[in-house]
PDB file of N, CA, C, O and CB in Angstrom:
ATOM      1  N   UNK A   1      35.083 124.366 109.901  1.00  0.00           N
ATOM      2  CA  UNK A   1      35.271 124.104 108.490  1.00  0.00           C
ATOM      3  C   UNK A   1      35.970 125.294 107.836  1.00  0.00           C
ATOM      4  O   UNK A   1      36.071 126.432 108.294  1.00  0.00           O
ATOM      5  CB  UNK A   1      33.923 123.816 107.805  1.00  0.00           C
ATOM      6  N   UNK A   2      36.432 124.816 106.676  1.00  0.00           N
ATOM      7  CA  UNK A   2      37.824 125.835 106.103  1.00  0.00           C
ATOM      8  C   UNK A   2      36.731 126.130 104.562  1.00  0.00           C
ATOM      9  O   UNK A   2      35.864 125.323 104.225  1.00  0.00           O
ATOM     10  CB  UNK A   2      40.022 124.641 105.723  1.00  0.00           C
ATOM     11  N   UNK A   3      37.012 127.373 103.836  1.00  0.00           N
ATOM     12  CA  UNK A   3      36.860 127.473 102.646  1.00  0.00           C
ATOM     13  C   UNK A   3      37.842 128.278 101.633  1.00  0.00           C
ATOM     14  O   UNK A   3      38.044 129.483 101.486  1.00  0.00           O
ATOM     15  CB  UNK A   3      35.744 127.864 102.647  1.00  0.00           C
ATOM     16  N   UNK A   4      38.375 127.118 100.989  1.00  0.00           N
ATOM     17  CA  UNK A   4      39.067 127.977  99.926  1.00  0.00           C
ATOM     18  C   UNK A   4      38.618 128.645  98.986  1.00  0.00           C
ATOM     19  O   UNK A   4      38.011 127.990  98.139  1.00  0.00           O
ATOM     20  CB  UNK A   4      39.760 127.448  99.337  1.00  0.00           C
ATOM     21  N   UNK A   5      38.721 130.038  98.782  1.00  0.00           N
ATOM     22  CA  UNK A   5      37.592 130.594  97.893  1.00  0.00           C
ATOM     23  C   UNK A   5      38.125 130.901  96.521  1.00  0.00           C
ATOM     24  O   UNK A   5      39.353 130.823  96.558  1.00  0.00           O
ATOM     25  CB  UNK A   5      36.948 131.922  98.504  1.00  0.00           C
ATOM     26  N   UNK A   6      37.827 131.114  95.717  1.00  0.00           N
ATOM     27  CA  UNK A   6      38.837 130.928  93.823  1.00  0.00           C
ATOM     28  C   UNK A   6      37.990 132.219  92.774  1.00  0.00           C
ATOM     29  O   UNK A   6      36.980 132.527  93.407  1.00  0.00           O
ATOM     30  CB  UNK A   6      38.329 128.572  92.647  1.00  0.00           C
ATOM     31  N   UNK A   7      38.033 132.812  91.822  1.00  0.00           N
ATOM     32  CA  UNK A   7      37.508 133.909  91.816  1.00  0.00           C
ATOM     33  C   UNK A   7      37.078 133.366  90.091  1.00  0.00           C
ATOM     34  O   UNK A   7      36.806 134.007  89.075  1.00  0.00           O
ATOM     35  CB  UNK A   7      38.547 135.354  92.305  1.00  0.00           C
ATOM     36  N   UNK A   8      37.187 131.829  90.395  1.00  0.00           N
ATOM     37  CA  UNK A   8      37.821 130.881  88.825  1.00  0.00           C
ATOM     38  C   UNK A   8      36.706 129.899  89.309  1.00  0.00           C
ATOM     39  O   UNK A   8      36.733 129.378  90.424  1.00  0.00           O
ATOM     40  CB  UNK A   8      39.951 130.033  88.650  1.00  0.00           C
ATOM     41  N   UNK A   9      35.672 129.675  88.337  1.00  0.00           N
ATOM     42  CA  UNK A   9      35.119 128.208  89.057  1.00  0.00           C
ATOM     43  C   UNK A   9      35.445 127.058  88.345  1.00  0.00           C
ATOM     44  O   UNK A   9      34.767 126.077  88.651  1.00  0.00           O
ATOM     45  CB  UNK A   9      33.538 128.089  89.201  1.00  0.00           C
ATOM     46  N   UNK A  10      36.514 126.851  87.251  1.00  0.00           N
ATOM     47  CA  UNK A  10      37.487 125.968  87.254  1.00  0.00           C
ATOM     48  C   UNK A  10      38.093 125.631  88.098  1.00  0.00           C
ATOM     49  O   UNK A  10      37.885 124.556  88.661  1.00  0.00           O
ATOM     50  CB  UNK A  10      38.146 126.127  86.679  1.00  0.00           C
ATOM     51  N   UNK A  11      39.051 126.479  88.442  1.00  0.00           N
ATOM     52  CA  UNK A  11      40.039 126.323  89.271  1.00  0.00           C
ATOM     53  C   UNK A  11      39.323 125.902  90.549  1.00  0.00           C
ATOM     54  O   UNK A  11      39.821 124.948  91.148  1.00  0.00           O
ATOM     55  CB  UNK A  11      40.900 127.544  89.359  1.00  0.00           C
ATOM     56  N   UNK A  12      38.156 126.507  91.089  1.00  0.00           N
ATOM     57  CA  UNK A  12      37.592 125.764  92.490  1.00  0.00           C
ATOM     58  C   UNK A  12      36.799 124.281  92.082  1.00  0.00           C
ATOM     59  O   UNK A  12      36.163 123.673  92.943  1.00  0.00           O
ATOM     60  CB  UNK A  12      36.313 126.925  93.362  1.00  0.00           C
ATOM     61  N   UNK A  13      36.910 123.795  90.720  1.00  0.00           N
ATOM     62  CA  UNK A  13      36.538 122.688  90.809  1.00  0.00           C
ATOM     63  C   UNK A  13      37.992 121.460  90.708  1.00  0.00           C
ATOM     64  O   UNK A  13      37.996 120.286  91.078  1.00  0.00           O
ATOM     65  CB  UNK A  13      35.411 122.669  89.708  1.00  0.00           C
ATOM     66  N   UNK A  14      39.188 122.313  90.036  1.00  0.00           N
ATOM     67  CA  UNK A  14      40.011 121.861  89.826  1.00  0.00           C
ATOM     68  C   UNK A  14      40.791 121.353  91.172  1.00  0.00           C
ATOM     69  O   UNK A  14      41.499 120.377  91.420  1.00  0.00           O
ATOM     70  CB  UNK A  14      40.474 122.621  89.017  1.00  0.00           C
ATOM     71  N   UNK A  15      40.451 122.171  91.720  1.00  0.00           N
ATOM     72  CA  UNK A  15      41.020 121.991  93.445  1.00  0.00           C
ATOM     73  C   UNK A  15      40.481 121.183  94.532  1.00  0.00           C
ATOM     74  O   UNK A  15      40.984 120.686  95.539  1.00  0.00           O
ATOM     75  CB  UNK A  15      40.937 123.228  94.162  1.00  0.00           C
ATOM     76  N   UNK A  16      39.441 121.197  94.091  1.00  0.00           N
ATOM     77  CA  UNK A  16      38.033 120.205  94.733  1.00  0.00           C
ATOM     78  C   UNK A  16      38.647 118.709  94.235  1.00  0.00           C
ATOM     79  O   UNK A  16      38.538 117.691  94.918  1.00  0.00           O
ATOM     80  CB  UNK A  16      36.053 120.629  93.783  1.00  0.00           C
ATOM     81  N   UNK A  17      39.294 118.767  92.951  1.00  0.00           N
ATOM     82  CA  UNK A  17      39.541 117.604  92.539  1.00  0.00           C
ATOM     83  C   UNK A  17      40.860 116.996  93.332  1.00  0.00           C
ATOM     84  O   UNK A  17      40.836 116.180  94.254  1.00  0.00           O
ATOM     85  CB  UNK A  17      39.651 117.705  91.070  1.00  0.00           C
ATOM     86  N   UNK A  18      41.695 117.441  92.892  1.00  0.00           N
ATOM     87  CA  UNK A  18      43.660 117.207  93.872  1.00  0.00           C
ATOM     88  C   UNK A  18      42.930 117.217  95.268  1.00  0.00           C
ATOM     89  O   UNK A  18      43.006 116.066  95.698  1.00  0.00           O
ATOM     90  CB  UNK A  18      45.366 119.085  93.761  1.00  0.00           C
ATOM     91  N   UNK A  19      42.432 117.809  95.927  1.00  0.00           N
ATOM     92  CA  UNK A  19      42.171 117.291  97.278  1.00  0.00           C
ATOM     93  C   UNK A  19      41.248 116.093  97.723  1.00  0.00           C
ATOM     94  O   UNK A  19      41.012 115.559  98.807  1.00  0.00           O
ATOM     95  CB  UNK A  19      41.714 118.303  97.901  1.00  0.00           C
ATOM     96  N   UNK A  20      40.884 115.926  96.606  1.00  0.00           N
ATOM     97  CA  UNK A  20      40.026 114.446  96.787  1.00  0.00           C
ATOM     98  C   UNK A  20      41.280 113.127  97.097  1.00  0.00           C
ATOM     99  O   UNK A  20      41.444 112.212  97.904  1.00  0.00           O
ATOM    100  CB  UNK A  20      38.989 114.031  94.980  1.00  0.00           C
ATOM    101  N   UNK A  21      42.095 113.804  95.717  1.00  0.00           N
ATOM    102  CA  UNK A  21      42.718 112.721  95.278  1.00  0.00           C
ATOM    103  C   UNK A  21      44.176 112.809  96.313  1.00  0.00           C
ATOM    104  O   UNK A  21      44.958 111.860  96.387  1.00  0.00           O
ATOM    105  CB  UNK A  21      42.914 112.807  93.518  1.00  0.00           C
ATOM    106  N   UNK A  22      44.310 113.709  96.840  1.00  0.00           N
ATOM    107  CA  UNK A  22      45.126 113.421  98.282  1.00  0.00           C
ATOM    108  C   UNK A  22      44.363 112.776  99.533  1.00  0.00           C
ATOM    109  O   UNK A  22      44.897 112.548 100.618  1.00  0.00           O
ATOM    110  CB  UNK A  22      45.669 114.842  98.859  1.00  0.00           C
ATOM    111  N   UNK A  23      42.813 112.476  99.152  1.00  0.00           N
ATOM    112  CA  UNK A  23      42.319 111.672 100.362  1.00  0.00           C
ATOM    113  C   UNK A  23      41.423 112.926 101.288  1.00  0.00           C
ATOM    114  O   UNK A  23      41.039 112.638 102.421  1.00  0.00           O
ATOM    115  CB  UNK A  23      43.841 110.902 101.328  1.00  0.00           C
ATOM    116  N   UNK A  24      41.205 113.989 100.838  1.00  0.00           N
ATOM    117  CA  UNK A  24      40.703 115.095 101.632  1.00  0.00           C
ATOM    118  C   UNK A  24      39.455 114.885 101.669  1.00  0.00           C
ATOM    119  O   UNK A  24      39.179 114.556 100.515  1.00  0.00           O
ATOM    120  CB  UNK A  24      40.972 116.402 101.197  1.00  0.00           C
ATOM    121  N   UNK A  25      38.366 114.868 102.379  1.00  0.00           N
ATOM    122  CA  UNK A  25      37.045 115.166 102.344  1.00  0.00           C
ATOM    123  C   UNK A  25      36.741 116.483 102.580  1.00  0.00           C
ATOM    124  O   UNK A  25      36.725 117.134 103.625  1.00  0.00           O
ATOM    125  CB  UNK A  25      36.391 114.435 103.159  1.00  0.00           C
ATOM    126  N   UNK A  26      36.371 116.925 100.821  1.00  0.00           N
ATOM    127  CA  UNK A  26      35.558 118.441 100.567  1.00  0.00           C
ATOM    128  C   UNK A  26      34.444 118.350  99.940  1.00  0.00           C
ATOM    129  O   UNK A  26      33.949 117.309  99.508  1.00  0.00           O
ATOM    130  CB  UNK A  26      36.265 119.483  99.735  1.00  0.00           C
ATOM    131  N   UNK A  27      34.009 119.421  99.864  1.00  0.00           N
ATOM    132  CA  UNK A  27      32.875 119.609  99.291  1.00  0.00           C
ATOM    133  C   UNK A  27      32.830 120.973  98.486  1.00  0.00           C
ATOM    134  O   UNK A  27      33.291 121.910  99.138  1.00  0.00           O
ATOM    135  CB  UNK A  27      31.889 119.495 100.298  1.00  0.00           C
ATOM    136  N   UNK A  28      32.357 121.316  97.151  1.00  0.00           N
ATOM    137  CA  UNK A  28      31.863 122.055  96.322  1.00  0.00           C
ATOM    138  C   UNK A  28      30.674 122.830  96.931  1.00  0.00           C
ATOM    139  O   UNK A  28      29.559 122.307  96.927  1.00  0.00           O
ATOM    140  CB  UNK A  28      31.589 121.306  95.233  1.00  0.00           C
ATOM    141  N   UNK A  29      30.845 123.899  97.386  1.00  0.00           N
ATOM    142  CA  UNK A  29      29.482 124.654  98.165  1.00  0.00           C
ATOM    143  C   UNK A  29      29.285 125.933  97.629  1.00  0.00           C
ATOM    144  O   UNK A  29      29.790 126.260  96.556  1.00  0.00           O
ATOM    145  CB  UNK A  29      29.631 124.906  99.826  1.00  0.00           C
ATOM    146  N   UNK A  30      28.466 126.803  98.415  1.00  0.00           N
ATOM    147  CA  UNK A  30      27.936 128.021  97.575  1.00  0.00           C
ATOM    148  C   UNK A  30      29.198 129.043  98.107  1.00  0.00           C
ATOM    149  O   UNK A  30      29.952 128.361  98.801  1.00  0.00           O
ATOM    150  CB  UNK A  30      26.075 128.613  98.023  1.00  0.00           C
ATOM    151  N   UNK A  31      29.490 129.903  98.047  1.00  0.00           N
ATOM    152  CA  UNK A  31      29.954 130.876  98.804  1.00  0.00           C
ATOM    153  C   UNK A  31      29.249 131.923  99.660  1.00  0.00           C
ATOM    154  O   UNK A  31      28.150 132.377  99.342  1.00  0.00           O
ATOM    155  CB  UNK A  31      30.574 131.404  98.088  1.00  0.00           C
ATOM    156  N   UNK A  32      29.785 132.222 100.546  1.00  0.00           N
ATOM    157  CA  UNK A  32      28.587 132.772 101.645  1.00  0.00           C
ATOM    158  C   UNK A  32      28.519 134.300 101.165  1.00  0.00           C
ATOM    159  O   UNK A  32      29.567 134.879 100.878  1.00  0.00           O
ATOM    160  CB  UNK A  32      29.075 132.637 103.573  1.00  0.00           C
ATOM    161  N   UNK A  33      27.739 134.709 101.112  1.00  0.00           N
ATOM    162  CA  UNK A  33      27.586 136.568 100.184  1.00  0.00           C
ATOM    163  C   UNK A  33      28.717 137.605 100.877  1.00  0.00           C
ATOM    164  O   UNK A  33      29.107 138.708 100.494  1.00  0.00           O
ATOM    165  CB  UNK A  33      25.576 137.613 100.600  1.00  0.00           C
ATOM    166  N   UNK A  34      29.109 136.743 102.135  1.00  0.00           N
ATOM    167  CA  UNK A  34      29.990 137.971 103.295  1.00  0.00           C
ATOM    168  C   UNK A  34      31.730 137.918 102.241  1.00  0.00           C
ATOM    169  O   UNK A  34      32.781 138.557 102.278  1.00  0.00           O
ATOM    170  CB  UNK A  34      30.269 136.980 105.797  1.00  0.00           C
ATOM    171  N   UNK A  35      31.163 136.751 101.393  1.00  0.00           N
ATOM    172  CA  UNK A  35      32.823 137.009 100.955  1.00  0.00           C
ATOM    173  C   UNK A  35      32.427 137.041  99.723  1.00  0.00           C
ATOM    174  O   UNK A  35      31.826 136.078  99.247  1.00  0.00           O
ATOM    175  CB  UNK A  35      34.158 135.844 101.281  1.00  0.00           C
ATOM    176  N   UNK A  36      32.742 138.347  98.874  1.00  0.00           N
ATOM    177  CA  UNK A  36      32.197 138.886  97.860  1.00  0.00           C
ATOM    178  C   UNK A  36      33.304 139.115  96.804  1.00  0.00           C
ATOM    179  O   UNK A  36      33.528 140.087  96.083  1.00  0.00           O
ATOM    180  CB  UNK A  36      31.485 140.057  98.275  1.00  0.00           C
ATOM    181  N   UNK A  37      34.021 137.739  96.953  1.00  0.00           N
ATOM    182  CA  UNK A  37      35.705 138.106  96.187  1.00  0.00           C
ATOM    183  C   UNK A  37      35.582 136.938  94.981  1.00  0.00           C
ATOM    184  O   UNK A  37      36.353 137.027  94.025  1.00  0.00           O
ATOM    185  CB  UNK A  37      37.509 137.707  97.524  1.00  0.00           C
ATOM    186  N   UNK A  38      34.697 135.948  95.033  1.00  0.00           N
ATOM    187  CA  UNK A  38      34.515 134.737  94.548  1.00  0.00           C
ATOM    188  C   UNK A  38      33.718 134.511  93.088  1.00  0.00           C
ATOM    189  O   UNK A  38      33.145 135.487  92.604  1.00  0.00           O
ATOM    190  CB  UNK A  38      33.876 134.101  95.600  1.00  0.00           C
ATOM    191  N   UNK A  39      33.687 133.406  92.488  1.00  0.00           N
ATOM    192  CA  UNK A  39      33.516 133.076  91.557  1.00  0.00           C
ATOM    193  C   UNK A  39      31.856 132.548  91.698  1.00  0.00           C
ATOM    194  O   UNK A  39      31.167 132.385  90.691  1.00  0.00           O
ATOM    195  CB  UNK A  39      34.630 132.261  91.218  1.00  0.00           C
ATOM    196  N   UNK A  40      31.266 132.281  93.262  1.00  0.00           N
ATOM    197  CA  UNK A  40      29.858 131.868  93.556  1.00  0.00           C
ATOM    198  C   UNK A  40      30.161 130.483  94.440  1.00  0.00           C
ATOM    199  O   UNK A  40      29.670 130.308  95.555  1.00  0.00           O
ATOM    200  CB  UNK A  40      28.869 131.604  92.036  1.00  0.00           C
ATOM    201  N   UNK A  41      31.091 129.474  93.744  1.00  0.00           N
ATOM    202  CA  UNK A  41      31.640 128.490  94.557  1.00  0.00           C
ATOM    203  C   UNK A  41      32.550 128.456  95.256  1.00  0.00           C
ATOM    204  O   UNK A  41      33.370 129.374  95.232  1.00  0.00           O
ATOM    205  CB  UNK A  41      31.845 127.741  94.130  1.00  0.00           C
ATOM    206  N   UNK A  42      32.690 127.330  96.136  1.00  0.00           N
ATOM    207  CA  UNK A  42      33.909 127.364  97.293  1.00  0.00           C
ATOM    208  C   UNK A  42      34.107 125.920  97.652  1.00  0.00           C
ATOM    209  O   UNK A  42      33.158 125.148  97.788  1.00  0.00           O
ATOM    210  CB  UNK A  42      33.513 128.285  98.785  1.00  0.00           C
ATOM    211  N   UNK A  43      35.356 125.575  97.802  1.00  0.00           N
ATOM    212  CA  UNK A  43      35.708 124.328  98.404  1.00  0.00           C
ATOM    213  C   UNK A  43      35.715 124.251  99.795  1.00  0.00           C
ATOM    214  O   UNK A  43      36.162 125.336 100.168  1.00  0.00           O
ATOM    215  CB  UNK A  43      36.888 123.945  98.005  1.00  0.00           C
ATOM    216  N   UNK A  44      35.468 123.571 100.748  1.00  0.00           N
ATOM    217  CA  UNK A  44      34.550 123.278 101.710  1.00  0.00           C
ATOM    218  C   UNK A  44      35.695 122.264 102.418  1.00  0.00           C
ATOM    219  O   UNK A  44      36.128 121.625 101.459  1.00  0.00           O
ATOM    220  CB  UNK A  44      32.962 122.640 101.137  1.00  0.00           C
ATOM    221  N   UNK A  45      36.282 121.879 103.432  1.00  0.00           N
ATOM    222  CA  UNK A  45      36.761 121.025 103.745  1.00  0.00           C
ATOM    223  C   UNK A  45      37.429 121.672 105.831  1.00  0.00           C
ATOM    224  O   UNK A  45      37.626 122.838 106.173  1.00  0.00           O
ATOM    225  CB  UNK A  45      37.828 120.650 102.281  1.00  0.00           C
ATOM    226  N   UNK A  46      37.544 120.733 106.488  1.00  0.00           N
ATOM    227  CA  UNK A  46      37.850 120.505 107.471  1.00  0.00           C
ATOM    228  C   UNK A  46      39.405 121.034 108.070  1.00  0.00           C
ATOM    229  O   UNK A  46      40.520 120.673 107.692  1.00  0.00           O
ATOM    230  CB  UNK A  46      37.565 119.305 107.405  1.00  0.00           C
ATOM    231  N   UNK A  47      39.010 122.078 109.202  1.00  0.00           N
ATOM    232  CA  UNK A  47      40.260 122.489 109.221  1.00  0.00           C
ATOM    233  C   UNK A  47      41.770 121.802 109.596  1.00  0.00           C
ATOM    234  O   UNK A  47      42.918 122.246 109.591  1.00  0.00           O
ATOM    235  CB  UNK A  47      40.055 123.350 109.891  1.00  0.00           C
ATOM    236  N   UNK A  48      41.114 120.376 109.952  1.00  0.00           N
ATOM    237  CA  UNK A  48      42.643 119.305 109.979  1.00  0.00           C
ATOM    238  C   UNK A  48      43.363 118.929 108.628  1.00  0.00           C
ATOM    239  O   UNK A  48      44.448 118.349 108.627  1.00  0.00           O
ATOM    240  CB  UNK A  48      42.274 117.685 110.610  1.00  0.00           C
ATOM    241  N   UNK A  49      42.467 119.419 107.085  1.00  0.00           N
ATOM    242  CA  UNK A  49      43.188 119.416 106.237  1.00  0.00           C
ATOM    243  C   UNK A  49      43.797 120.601 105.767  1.00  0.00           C
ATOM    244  O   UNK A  49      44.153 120.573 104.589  1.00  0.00           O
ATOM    245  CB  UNK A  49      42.683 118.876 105.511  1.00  0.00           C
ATOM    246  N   UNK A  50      44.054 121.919 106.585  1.00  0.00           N
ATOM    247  CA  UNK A  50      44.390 122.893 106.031  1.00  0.00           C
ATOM    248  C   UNK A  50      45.869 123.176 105.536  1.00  0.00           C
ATOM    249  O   UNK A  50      46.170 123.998 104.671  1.00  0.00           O
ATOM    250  CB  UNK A  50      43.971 123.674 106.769  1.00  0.00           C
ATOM    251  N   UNK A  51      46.656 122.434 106.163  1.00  0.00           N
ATOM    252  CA  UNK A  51      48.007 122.033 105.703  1.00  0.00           C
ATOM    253  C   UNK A  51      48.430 120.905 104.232  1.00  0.00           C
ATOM    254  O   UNK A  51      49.425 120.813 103.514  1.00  0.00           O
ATOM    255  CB  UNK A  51      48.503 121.370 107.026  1.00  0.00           C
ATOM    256  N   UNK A  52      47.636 120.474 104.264  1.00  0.00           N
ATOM    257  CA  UNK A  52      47.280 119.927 103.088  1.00  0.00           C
ATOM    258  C   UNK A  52      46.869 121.067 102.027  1.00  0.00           C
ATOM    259  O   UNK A  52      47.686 121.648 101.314  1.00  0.00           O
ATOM    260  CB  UNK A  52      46.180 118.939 103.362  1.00  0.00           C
ATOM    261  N   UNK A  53      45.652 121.271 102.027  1.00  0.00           N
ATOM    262  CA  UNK A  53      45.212 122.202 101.310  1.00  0.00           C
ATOM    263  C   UNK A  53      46.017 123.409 100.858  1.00  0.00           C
ATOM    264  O   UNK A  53      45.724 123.845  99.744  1.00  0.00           O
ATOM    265  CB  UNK A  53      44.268 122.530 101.893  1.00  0.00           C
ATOM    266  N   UNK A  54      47.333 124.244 101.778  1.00  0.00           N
ATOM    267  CA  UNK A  54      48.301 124.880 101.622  1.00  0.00           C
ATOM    268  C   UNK A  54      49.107 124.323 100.522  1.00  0.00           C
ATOM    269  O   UNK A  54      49.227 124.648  99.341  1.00  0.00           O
ATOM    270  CB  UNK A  54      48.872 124.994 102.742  1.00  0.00           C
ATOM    271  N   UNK A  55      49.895 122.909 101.616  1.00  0.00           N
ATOM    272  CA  UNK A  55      50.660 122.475  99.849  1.00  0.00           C
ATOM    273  C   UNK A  55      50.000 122.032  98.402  1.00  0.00           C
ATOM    274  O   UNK A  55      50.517 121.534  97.403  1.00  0.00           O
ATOM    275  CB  UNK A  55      51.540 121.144  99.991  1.00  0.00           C
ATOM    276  N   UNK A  56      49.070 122.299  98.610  1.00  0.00           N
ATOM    277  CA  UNK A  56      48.630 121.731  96.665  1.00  0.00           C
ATOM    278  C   UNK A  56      48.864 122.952  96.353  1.00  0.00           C
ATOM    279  O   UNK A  56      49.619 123.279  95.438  1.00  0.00           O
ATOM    280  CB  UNK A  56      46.765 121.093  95.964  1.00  0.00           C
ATOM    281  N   UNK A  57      47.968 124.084  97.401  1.00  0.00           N
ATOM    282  CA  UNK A  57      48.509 125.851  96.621  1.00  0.00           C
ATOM    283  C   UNK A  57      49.802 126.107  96.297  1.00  0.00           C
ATOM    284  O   UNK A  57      50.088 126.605  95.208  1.00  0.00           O
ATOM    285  CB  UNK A  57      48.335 127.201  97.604  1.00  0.00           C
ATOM    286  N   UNK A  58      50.630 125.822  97.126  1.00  0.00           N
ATOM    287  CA  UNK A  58      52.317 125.835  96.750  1.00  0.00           C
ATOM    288  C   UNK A  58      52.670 125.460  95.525  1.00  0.00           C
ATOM    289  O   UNK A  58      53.353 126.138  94.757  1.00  0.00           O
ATOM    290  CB  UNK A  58      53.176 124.918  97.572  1.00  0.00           C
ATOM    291  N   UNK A  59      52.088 124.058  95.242  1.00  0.00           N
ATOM    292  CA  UNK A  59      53.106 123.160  94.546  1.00  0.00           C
ATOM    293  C   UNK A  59      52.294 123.019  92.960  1.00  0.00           C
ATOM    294  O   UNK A  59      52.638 122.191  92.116  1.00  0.00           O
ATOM    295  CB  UNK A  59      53.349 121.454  95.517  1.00  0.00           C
ATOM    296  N   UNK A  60      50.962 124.188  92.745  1.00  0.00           N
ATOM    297  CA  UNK A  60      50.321 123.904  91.946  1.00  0.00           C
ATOM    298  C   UNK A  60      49.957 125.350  91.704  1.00  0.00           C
ATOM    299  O   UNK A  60      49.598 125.993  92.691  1.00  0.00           O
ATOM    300  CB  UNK A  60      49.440 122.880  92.223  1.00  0.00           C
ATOM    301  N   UNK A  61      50.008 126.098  90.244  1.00  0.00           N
ATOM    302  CA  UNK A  61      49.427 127.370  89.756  1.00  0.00           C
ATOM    303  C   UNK A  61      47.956 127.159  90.080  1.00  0.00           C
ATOM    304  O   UNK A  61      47.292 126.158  89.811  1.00  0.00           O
ATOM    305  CB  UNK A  61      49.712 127.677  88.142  1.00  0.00           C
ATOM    306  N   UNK A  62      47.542 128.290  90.717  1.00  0.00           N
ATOM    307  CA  UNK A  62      46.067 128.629  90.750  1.00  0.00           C
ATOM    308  C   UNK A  62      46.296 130.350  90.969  1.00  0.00           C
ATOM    309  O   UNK A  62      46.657 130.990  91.957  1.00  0.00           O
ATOM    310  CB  UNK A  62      45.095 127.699  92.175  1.00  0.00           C
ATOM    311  N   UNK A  63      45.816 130.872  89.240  1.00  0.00           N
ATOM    312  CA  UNK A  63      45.868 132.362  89.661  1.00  0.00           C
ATOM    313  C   UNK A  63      44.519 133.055  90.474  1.00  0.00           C
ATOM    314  O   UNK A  63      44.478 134.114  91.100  1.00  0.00           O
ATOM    315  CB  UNK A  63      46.091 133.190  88.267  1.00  0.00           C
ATOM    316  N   UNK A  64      43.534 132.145  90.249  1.00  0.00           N
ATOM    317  CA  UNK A  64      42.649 132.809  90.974  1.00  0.00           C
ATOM    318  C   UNK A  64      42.329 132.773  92.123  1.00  0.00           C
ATOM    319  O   UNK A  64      41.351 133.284  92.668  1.00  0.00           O
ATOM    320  CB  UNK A  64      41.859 132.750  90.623  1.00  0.00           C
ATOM    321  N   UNK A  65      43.108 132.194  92.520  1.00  0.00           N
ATOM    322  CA  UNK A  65      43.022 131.979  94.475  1.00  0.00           C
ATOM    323  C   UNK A  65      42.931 133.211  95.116  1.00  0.00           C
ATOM    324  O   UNK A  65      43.883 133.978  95.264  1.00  0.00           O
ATOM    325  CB  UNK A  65      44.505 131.262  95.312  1.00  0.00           C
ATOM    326  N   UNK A  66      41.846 133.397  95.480  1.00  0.00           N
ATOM    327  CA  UNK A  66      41.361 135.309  96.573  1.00  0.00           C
ATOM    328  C   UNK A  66      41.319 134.821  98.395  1.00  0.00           C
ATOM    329  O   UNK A  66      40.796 135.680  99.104  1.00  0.00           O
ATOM    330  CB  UNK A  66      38.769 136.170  96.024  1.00  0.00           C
ATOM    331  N   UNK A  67      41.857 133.463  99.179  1.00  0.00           N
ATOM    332  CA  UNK A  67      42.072 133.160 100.206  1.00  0.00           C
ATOM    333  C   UNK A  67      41.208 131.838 100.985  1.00  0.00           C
ATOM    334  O   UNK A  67      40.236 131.329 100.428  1.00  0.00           O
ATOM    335  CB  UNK A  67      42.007 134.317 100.687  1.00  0.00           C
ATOM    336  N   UNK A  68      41.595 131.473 102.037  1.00  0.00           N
ATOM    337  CA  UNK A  68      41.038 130.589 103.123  1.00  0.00           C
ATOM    338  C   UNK A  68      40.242 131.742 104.077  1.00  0.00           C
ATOM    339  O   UNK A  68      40.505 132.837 104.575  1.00  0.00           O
ATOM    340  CB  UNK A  68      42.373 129.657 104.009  1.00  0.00           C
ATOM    341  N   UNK A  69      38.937 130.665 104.003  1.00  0.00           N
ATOM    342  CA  UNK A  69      38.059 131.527 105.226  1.00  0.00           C
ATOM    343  C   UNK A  69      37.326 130.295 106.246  1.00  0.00           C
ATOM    344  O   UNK A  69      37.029 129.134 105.964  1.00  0.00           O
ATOM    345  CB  UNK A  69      36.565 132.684 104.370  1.00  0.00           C
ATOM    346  N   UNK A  70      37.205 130.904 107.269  1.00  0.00           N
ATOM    347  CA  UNK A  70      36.704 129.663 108.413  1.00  0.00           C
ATOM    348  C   UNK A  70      34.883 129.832 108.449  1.00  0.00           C
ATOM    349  O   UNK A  70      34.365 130.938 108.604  1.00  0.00           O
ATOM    350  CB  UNK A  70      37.542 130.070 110.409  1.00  0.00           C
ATOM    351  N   UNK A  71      34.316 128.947 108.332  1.00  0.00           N
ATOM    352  CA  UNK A  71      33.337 128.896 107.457  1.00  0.00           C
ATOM    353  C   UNK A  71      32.426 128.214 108.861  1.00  0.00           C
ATOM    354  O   UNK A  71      31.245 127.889 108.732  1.00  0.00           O
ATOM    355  CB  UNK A  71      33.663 127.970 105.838  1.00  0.00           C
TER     356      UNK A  71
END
C-alpha cells in the first residue's frame, strides 16, 4: 500500500476525493508517527494506482504535498 502524505488536511481530503472519482480505491487513514511531515492524515491506496495518483499531482495544484510513502 502507497500513502500520499499532505501537510494540508484539505488538500488530503481533497485528493482522497479526485481519486475516488478516477475509480481509485483509497482510504483516509492516520499517518504513521515515522512520517512526521504531515497534517495527521494520509491517503491510503494500492500501489497499482500509483501512476494514477502521480497524474492528478501533475495536472492539479496541491501545495502541500510533503511525498508518497510505502505503507
Amino acid at each position: 500500500m502507497m500513502l500520499a502524505v499532505f501537510r494540508s488536511r484539505t488538500e488530503t481530503l481533497n485528493f482522497a476525493s479526485i481519486l475516488r472519482s478516477y475509480g481509485v480505491l483509497c482510504s483516509v487513514v492516520n499517518t504513521p508517527r515515522r512520517i512526521n511531515v504531515s497534517c495527521g492524515i494520509s491517503v491510503q491506496f494500492s500501489n497499482k494506482d500509483e501512476m494514477i495518483a502521480k497524474q492528478v499531482l501533475s495536472r492539479r495544484r496541491f501545495d502541500t504535498f510533503a511525498g508518497f510513502y510505502s505503507n
